[in-house]
Backbone bond lengths (Angstrom), bond angles and torsions (degrees), N, CA, C in turn:
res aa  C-N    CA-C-N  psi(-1)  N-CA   C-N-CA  omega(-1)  CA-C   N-CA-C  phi
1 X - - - 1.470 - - 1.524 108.48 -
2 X 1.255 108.71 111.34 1.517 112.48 153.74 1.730 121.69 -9.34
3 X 1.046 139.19 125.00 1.263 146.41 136.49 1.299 128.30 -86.01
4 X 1.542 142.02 100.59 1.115 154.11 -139.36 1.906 90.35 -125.47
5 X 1.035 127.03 131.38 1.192 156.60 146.82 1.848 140.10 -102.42
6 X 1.072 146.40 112.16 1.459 142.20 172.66 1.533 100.81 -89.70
7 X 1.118 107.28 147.48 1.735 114.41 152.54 1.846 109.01 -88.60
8 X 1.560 98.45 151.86 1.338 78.92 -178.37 1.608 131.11 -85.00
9 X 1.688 111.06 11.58 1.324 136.31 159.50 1.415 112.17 -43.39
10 X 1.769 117.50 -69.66 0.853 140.17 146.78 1.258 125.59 -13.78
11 X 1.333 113.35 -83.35 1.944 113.23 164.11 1.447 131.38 -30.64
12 X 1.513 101.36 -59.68 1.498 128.58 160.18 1.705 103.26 -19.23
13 X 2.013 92.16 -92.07 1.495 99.42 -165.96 1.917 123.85 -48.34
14 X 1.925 101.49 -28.56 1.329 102.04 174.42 1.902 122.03 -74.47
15 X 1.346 90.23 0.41 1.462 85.97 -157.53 1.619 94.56 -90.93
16 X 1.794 114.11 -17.93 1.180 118.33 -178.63 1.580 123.04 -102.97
17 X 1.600 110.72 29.36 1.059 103.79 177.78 1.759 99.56 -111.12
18 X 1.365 99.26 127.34 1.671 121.38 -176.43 1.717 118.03 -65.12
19 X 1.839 103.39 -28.86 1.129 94.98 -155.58 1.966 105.76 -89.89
20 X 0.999 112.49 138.13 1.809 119.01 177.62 1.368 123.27 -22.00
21 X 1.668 81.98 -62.12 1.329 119.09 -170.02 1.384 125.26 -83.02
22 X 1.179 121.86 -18.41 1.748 137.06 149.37 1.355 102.10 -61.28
23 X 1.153 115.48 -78.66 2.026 123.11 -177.06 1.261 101.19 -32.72
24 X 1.768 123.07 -70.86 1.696 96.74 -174.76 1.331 127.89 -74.82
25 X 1.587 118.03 24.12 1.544 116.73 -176.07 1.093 97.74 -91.53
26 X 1.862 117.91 -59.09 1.244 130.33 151.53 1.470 146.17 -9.95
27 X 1.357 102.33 -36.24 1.452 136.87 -169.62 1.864 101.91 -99.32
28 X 1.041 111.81 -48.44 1.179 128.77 176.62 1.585 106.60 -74.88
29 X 0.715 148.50 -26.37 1.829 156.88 147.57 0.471 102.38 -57.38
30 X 1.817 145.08 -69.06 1.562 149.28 -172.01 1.756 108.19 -44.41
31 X 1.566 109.84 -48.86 1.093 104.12 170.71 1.815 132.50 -43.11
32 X 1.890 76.69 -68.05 1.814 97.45 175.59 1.361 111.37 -47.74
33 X 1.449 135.65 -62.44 1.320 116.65 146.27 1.245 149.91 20.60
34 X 1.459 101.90 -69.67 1.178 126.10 -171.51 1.487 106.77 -80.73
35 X 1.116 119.15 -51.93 1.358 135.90 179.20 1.722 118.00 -60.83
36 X 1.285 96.34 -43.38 1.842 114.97 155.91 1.018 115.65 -114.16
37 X 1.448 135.55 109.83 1.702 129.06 175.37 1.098 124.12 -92.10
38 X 1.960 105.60 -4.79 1.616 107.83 165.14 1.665 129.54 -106.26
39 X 1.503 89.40 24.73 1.834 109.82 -166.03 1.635 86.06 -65.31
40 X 1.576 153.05 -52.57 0.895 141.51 -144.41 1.669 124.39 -77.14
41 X 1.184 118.64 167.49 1.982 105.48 179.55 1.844 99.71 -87.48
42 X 1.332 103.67 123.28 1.312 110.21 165.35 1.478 117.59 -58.08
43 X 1.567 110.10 135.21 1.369 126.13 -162.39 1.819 96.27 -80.25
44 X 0.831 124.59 161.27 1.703 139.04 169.56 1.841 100.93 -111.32
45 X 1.376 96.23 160.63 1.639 108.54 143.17 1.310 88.96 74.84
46 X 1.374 126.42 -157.90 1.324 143.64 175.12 1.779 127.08 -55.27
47 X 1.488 89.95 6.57 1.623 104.07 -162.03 1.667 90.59 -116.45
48 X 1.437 125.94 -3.92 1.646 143.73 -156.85 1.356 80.92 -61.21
49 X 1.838 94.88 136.19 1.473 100.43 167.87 1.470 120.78 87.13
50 X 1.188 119.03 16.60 1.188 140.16 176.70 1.495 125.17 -136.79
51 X 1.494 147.68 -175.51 0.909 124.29 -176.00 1.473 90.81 166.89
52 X 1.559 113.95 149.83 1.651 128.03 -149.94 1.119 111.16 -157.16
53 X 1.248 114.54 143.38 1.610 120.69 179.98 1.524 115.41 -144.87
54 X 1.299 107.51 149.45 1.681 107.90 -175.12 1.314 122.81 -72.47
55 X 1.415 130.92 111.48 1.598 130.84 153.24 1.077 124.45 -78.70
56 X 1.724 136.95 64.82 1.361 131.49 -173.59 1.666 108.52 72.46
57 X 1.172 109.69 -115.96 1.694 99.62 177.22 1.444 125.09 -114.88
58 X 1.811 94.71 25.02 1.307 96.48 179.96 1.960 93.74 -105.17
59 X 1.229 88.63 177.79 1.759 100.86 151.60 1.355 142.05 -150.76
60 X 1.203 102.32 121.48 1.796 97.92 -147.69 2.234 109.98 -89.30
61 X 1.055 99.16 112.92 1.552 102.37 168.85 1.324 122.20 -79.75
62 X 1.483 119.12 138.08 1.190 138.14 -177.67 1.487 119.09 -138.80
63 X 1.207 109.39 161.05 1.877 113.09 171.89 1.564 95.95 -138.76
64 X 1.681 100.52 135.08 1.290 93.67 -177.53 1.636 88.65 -129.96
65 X 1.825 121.67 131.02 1.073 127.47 -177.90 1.503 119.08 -107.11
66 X 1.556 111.56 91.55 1.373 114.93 -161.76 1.887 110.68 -56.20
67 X 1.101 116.08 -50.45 1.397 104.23 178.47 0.972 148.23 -91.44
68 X 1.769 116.88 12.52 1.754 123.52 94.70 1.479 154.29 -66.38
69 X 1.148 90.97 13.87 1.901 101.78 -176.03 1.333 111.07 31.13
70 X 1.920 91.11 75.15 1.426 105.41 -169.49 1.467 105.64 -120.19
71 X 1.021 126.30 117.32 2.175 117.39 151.88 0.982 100.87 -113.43
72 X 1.777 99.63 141.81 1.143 118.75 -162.35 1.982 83.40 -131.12
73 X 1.084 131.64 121.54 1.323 132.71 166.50 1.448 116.58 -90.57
74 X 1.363 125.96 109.84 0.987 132.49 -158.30 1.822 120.35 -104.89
75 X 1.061 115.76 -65.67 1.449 119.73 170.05 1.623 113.72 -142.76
76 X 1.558 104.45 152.58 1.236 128.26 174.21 1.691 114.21 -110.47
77 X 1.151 91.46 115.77 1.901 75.10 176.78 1.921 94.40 -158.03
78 X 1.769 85.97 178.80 1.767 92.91 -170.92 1.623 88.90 -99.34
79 X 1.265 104.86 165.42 1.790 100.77 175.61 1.703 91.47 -110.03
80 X 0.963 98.81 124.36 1.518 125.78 170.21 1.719 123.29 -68.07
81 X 1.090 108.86 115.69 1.817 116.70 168.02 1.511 100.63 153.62
């Protein structure tokens, strides 16, 4: 069985997004996710061991630890520039 975890970074930033229609995109990823824990692009460099996928104009970070059947949901954020 899956073990699913949030940081409370994570919670935070989801708990403050206003718009409907972001939350169930969000929500709807969280799922897919869950269901695939290697759907995301593996991070490089100092980010190793992690891995992220696009929600509209956010992008959501995760670590998924296969030999604990672990997700760990880590951050939500917009990419900036």
């Amino acid at each position: 069985m899956l073990n699913v975890e949030h940081s409370p970074n994570f919670l935070s930033v989801v708990a403050k997004i206003k718009n409907a229609g972001e939350k169930e995109r969000i929500r709807k990823l969280i799922k897919k996710i869950i269901e695939v824990p290697e759907i995301g692009k593996p991070m490089r460099y100092s980010r190793q061991g992690t891995r992220e996928v696009y929600a509209g104009s956010f992008r959501l970070s995760y670590s998924y630890v296969k030999k604990e059947d672990k997700l760990i949901f880590l951050d939500l954020y917009r990419k900036g520039g």
